[in-house]
C-alpha positions as CSV (number, residue, x, y, z in Angstrom):
1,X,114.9,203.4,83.3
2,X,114.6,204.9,86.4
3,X,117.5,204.4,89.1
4,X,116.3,201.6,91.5
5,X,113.5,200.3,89.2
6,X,113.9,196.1,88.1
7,X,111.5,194.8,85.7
8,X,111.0,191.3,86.0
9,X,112.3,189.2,83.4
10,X,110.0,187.0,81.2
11,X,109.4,183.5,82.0
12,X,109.4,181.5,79.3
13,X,106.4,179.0,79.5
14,X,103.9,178.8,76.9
15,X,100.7,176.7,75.8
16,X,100.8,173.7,74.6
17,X,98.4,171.2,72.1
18,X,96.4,168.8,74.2
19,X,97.6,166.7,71.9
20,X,101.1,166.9,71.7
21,X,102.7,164.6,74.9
22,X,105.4,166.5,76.4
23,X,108.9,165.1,77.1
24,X,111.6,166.3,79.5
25,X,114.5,167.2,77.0
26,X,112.2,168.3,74.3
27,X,110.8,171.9,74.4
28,X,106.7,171.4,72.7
29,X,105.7,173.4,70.1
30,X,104.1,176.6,71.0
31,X,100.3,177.2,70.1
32,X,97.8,180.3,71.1
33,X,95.4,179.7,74.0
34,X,92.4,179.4,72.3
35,X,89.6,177.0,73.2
36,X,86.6,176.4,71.4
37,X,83.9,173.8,73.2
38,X,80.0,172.8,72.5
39,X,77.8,173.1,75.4
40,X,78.2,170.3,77.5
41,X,81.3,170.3,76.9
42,X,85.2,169.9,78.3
43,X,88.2,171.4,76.5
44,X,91.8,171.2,78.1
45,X,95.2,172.9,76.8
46,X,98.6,172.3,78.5
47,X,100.9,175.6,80.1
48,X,104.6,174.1,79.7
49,X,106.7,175.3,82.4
50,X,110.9,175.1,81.5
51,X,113.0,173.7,83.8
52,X,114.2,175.5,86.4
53,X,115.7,175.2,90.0
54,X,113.1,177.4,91.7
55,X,109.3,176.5,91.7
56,X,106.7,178.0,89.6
57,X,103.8,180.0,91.5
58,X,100.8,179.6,89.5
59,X,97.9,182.2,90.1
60,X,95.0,180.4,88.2
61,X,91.3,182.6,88.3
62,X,88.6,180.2,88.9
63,X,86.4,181.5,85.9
64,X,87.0,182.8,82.6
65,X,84.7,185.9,82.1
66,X,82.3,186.4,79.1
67,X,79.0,188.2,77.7
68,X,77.7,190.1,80.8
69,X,79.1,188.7,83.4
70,X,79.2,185.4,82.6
71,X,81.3,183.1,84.1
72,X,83.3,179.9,82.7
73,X,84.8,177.5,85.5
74,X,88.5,177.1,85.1
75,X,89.8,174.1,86.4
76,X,93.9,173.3,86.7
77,X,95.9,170.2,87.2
78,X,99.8,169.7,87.5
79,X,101.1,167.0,85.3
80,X,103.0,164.2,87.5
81,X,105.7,162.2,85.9
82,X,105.5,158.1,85.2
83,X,108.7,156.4,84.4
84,X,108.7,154.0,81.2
85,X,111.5,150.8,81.3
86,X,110.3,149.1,78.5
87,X,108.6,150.5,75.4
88,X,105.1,149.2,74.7
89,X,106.5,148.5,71.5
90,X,108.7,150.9,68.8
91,X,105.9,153.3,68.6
92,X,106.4,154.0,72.2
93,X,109.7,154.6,74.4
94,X,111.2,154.6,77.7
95,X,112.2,157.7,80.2
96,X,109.9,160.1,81.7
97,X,106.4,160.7,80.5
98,X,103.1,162.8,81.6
99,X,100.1,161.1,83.0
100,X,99.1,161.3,86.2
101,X,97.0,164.6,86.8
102,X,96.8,165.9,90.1
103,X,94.7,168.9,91.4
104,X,96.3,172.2,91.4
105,X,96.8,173.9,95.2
106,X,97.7,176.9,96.0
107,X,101.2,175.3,96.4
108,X,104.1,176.0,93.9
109,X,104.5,173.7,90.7
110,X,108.4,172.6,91.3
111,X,110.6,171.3,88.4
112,X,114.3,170.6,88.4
113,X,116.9,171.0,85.7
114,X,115.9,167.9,83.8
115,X,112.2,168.0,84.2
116,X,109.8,170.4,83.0
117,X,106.3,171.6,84.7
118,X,103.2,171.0,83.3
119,X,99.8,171.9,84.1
120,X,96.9,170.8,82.3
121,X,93.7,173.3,82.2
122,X,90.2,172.6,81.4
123,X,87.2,174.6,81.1
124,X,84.1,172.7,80.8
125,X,80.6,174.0,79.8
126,X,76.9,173.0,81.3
127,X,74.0,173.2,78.7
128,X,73.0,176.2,80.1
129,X,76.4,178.0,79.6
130,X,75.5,180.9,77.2
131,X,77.3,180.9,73.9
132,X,80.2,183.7,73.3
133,X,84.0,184.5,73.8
134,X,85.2,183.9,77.5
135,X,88.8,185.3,78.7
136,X,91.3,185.2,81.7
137,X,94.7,185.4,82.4
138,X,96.9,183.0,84.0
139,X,99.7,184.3,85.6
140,X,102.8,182.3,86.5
141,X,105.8,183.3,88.4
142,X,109.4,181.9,88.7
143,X,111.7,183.9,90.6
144,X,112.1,187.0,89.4
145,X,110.7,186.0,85.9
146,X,107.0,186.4,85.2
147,X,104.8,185.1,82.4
148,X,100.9,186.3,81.5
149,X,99.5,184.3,79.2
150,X,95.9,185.1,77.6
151,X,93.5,182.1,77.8
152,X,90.5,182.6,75.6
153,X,87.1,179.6,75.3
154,X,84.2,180.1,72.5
155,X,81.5,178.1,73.9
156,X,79.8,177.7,70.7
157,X,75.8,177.9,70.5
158,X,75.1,174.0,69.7
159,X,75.2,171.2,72.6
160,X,76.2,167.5,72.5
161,X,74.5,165.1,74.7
162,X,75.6,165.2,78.1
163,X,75.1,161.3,78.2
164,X,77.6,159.8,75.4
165,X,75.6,158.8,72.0
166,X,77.8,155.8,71.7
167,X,77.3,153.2,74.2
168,X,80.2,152.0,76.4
169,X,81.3,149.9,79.3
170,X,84.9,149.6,81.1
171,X,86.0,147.4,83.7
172,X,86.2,148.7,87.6
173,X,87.1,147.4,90.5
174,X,86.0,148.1,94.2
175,X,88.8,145.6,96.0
176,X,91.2,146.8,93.5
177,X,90.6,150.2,94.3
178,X,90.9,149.2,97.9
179,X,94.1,147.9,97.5
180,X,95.8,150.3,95.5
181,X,94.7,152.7,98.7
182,X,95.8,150.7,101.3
183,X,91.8,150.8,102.7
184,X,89.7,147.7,103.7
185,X,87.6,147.2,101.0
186,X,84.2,146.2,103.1
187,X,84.4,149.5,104.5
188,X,81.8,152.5,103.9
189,X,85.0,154.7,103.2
190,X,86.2,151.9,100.2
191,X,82.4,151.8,98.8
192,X,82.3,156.3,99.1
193,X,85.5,156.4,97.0
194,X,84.4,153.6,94.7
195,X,81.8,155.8,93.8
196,X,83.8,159.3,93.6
197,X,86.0,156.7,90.8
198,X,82.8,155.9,88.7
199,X,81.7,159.7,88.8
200,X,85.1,160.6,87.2
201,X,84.6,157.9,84.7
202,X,81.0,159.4,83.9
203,X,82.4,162.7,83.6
204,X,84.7,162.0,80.9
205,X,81.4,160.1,79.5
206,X,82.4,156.3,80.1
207,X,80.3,153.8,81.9
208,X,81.2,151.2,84.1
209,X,80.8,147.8,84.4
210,X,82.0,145.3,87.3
211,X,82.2,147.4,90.1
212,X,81.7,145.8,93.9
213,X,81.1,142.8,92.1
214,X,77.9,141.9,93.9
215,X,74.8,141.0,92.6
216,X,71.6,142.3,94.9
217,X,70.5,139.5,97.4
218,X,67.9,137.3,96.3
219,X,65.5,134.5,97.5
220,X,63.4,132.3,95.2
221,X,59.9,131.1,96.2
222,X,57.9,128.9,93.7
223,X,60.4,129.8,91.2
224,X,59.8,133.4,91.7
225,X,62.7,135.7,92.6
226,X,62.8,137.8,95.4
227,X,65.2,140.5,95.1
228,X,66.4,143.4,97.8
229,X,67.1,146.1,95.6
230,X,67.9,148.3,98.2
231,X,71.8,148.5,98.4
232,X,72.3,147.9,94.5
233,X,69.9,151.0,94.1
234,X,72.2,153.6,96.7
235,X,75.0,152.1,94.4
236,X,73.4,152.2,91.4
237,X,70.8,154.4,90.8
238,X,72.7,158.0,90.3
239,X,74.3,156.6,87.8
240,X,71.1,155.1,85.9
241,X,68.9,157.8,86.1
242,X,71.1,161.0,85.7
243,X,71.5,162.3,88.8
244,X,75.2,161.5,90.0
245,X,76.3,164.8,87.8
246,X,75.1,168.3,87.4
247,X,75.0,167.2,83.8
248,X,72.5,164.9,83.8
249,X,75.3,162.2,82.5
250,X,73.9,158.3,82.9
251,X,75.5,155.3,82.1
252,X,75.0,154.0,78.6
253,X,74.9,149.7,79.7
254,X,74.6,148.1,82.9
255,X,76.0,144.8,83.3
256,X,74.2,142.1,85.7
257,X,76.7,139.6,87.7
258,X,75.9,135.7,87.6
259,X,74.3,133.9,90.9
260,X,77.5,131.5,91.4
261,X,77.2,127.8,90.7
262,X,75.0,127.0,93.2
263,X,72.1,128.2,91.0
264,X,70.4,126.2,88.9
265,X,69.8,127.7,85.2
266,X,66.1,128.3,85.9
267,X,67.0,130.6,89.1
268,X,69.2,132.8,87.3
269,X,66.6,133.5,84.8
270,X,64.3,134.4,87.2
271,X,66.7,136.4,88.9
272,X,67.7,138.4,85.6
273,X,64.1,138.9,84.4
274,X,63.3,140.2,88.1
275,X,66.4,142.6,87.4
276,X,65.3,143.9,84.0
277,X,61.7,144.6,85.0
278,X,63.5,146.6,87.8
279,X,65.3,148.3,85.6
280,X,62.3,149.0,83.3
281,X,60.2,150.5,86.5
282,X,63.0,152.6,87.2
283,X,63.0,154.1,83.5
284,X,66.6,152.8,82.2
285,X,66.8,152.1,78.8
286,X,70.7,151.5,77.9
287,X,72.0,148.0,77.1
288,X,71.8,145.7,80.3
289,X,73.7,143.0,79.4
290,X,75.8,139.6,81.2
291,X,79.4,139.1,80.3
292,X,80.5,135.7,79.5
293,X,83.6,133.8,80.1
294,X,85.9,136.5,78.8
295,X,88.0,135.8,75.2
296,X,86.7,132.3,75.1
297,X,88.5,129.2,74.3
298,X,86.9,126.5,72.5
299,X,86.8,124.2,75.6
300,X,85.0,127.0,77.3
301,X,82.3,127.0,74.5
302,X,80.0,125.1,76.7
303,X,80.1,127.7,79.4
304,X,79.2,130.3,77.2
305,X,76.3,128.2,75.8
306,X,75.3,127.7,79.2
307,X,75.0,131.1,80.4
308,X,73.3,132.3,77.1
309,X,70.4,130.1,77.9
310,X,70.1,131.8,81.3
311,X,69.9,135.3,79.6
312,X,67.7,134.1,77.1
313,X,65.0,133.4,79.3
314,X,64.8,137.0,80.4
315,X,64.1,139.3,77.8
316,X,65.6,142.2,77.7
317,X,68.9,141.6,78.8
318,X,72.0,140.7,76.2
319,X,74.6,138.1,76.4
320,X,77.8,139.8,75.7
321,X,81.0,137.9,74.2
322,X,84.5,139.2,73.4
323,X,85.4,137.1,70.8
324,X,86.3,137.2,67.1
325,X,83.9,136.0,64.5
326,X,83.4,131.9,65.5
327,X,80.4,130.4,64.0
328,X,80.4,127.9,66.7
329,X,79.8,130.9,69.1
330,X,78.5,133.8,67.2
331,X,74.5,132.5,67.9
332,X,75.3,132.9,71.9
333,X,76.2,136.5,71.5
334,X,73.6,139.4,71.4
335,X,76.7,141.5,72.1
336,X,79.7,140.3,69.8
337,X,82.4,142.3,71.0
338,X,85.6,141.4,68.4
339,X,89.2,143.6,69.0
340,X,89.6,146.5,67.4
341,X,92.3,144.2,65.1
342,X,89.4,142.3,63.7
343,X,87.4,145.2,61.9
344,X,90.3,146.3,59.5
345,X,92.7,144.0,57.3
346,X,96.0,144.6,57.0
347,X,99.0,142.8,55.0
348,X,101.6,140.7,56.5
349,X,101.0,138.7,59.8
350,X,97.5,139.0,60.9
351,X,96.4,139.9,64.5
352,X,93.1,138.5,63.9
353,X,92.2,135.5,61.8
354,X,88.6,136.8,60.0
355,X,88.8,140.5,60.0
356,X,85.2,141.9,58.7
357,X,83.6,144.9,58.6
358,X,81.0,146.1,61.6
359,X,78.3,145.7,58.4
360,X,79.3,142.3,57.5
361,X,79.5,141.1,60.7
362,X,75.9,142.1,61.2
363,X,74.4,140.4,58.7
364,X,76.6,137.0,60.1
365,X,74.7,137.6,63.1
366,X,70.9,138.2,62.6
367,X,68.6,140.6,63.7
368,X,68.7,142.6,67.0
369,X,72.2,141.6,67.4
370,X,74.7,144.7,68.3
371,X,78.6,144.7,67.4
372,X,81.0,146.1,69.8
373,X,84.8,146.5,69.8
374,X,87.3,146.3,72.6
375,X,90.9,147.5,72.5
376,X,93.2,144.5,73.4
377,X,97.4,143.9,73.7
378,X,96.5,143.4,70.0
379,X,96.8,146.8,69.4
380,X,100.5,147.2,70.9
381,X,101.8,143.6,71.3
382,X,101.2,140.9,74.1
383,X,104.7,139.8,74.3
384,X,106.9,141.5,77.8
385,X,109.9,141.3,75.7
386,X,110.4,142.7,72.3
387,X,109.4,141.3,68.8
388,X,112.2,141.4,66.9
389,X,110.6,140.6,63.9
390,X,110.0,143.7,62.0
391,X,107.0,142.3,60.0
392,X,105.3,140.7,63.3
393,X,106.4,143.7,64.7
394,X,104.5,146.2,62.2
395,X,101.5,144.3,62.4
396,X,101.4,145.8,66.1
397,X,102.0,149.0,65.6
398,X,100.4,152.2,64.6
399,X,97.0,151.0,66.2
400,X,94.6,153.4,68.2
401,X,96.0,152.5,71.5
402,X,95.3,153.7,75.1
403,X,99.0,153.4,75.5
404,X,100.9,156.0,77.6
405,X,104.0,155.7,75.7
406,X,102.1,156.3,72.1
407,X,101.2,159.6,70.8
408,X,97.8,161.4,72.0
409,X,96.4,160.7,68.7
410,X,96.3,157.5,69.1
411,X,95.0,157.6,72.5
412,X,91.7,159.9,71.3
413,X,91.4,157.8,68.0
414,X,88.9,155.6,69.7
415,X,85.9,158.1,69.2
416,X,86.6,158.9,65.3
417,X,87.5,155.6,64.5
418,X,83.7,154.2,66.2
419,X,81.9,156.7,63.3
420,X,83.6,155.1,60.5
421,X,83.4,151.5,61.5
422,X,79.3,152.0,62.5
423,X,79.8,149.5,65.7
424,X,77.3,149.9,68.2
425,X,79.6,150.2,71.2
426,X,83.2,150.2,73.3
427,X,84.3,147.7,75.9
428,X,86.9,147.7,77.7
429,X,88.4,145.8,80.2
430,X,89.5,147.8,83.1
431,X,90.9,151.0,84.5
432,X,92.3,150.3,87.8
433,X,94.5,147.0,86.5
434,X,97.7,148.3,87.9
435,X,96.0,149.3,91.6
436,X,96.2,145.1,92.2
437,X,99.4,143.9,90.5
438,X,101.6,146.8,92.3
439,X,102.3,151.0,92.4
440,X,100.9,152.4,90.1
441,X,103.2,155.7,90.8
442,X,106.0,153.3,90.0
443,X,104.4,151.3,86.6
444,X,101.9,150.8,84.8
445,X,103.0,148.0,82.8
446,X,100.9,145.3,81.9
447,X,99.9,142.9,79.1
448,X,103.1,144.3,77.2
449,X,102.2,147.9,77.1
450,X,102.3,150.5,79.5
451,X,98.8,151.4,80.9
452,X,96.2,148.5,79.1
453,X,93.9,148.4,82.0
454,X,95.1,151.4,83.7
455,X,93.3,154.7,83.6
456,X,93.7,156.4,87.1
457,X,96.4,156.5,89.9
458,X,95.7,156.2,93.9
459,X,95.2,159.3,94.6
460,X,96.3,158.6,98.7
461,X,96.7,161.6,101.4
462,X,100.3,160.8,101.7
463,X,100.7,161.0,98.0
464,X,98.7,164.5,97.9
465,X,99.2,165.6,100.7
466,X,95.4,165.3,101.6
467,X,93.0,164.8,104.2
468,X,91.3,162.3,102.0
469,X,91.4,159.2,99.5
470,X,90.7,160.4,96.2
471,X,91.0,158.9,92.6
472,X,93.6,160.7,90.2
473,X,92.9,161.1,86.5
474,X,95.2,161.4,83.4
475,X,96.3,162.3,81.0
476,X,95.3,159.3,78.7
477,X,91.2,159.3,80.1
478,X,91.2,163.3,79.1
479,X,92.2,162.0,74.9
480,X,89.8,159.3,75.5
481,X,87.0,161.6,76.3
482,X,88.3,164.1,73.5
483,X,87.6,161.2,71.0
484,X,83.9,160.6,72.7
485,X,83.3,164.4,72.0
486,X,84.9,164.4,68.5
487,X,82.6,161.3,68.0
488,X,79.6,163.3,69.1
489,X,80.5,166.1,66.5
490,X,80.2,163.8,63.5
491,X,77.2,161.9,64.4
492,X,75.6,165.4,65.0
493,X,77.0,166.5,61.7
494,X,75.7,163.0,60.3
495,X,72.1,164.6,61.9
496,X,71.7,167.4,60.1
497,X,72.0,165.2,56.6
498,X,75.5,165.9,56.5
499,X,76.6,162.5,57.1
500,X,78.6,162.4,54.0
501,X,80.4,165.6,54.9
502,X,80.7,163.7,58.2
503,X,83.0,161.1,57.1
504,X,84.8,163.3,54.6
505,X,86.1,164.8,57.5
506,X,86.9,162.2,59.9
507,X,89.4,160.2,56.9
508,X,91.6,163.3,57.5
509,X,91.7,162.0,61.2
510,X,91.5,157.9,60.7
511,X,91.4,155.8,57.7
512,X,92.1,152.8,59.4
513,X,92.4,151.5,63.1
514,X,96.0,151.3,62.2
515,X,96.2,154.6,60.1
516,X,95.7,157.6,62.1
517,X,96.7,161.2,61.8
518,X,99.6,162.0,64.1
519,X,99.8,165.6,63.6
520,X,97.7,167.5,66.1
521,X,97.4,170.7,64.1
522,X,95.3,168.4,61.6
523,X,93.0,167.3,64.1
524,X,92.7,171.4,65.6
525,X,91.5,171.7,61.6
526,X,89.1,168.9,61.5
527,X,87.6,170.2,64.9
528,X,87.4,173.7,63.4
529,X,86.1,172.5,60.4
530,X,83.5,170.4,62.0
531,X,82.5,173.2,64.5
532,X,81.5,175.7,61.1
533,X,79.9,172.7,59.7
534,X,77.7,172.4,62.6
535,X,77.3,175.7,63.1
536,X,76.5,176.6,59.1
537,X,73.4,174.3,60.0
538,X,71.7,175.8,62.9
């Protein structure tokens, strides 16, 4: 070597499984940065950045390059850090772990001796993307040591719907949001980044129910409703007819919001049909449903039977009821929603007291009836303190779970899980529950697990060092979305009279709600597997 002449000295960051949740302490398992994605699209991998005193400069292209030119947008996020007290149960554990994902900036990724960086990237493709081999190089630098590592995406020649195939609805909030950013929720700004949240949801192909909360104003004459469609429609209507994305995305259900007391039953009839015949002008065709009284107790029966007599005298829109087989309440529901615990038996101490199949619960019901599930604190434990039974503890564990302190696979299981079960749809109850009980930077504990109800994090210019409000994603919503996609794979699979093949593969995924695969190298196979499959049959 030449006098003078100092070669830099390698850095030694790698990529990492989007599946494999990285801890401070515990150097992740190294994997090759190769992508494969459908049209329409998104596939993340993780760069794990050591610990070190001085901050990591990242120099991220904005596009991967491919056949003649073609360009793949490249996307990065830095991993932020939520601190765990108390386990959601002994699947989970306390310390440090990744969630939040804020927008990479030109700014350096800093780390300490304890705690790693991480940077999540994601590369997402339209349905016009053309199909081939797309590569970059992202180069990161750390003092005098410097790392290229080779990032490679197949965008393979078959799409998936941009609009998911299995229809969904989680919970959001517009005075939660408000709250968790400090705004006035009866603001234009609050209503603006209200919407910017339910984009983000409908990019990672979840619909939204609840919202602002607000039905559209109404006035009766002669029994007839008179509705002002105007404001529900600047709210609404992007997201119902498929232009709030490039992708074409809409929502999957729409959920209408009761009157208040002060209506009589025939009024909100009248109201709802008005609605639905709205709905059917406009050309929207997913599940419009009303929720009832949520997890119904038997003194709250007669509510329930109230309201479905409401629904029922407008056609076209569902009465939807979380609730576990009840024959006393089953005929109210057109939408029997049951916890994910009720569709798989298990031994020892049951979390649900008449677990039946998706298929057996349909013919309870009747005709024209759909079956969807909801993830509960069944699937991790209700209790804020430990069960120190191991069998009532057991019961608890091992569930697909939205948990932050439980393994990725159990986070995307969701999706899989939906194809072997045949239910007809996903609630779930919100995504912003931590922006009204506290700081969501500081916890995310509620219901006795860390994160059930929470999917984003105020994303506030003093946190980001903004201009603007803006709604942080994580960790948890990208495995959610993952499962969606894997969920589109085997139903088109099961399309191209495969369906057999379809759930041979899958079992090496989920065999249970309670028996998933933790290993993510197995699900990189099934995807693989899946993707020749698919392919073998164009």
């Amino acid at each position: 070597m030449a006098p003078g002449i100092l070669l830099a000295a390698t850095l030694a960051a790698h990529f990492v499984s989007p599946l494999v949740k990285v801890r401070p302490g515990q150097p992740p398992p190294e994997v090759d940065g190769r992508l494969s994605l459908a049209r329409n699209e998104c596939e993340g991998i993780q760069v794990f950045l050591p610990p070190g005193l001085e901050p990591t400069r990242v120099e991220l292209p904005a596009a991967l390059e491919g056949p003649d030119g073609a360009k793949l947008p490249l996307v990065g996020y830095q991993a932020r850090w939520i601190r765990v007290t108390r386990p959601s149960n002994s699947a989970g554990g306390t310390g440090l772990w990744a969630d939040p994902l804020v927008p990479l900036s030109d700014k350096p990724v800093r780390s300490t001796k304890k705690e790693p960086g991480l940077l999540y990237l994601e590369v997402c493709a339209p349905e016009a993307q053309r199909p081939g081999t797309y590569g970059a190089s992202v180069r990161l630098m750390q003092g005098q040591q410097v790392k290229s590592l080779a990032l490679k995406a197949t965008v393979q020649p078959f799409a998936i719907p941009a609009t998911s195939s299995l229809p969904n609805t989680f919970g959001i909030s517009l005075y939660s949001i408000a709250k968790g950013h400090g705004i006035d929720s009866e603001t234009p700004e609050a209503r603006a980044l209200l919407a910017e949240y339910v984009r983000e949801l409908l990019r990672h192909r979840v619909s939204a129910h609840g919202m602002d909360m607000t039905p559209p104003p109404v006035r009766f004459e002669r029994g007839v409703a008179k509705v002002d469609f105007e404001a529900w429609d600047r709210e609404l209507l992007p997201f119902l007819s498929g232009t709030a994305l490039p992708s074409g995305a809409r929502f999957t259900t729409l959920q209408l919001h009761d009157l208040g007391k002060s209506s009589t039953e025939a009024e909100k009839s009248a109201y709802l049909r008005a609605v639905r015949a709205h709905l059917d002008a406009k050309g929207f065709s997913g599940d419009v449903f009303f929720y009832a009284k949520d997890e119904p107790r038997p003194e709250d029966y007669p509510l329930v039977r109230a309201q479905s007599r409401a629904v029922r005298g407008a056609k076209g829109v569902r009465t939807l009821v979380t609730s576990a087989f009840d024959r006393r309440l089953a005929p109210e529901a057109d939408i029997l929603a049951p916890p994910l615990n009720c569709f798989f038996e298990r031994s020892g101490p049951q979390t649900c007291t008449a677990p039946m199949s998706a298929a057996a619960l349909r013919k309870k019901l009747g005709r024209d009836k759909r079956v969807y599930w909801y993830q509960s604190c069944l699937a991790h434990g209700c209790a804020d303190t430990p069960i120190h039974d191991p069998k009532v503890e057991r019961a608890y564990t091992g569930w697909a779970s939205y948990m932050l302190d439980h393994p990725a696979p159990l986070n995307r299981a969701m999706g899989p899980l939906a194809f072997i079960a045949g239910v007809d749809g996903e609630l779930y109850f919100n995504t912003v529950m931590a922006f009204h009980n506290g700081d969501p930077w500081e916890s995310i504990w509620a219901f006795g697990g860390n994160g059930d109800g929470t999917f984003f994090y105020p994303g506030t210019p003093e946190r980001l060092g903004v201009q603007r409000h803006a709604p942080v994603t994580s960790l948890r919503l990208k495995h959610l979305r993952d499962g969606l996609e894997d969920y589109e794979y085997l139903r088109l699979l099961e399309q191209r009279g495969q369906g057999k093949a379809a759930r041979e593969w899958v079992r090496r995924l989920a065999r249970s709600g309670y028996e998933i695969t933790l290993d993510p190298g197995e699900w990189a196979a099934v995807r693989e597997g899946l993707t020749r499959a698919i392919n073998a049959r164009e």
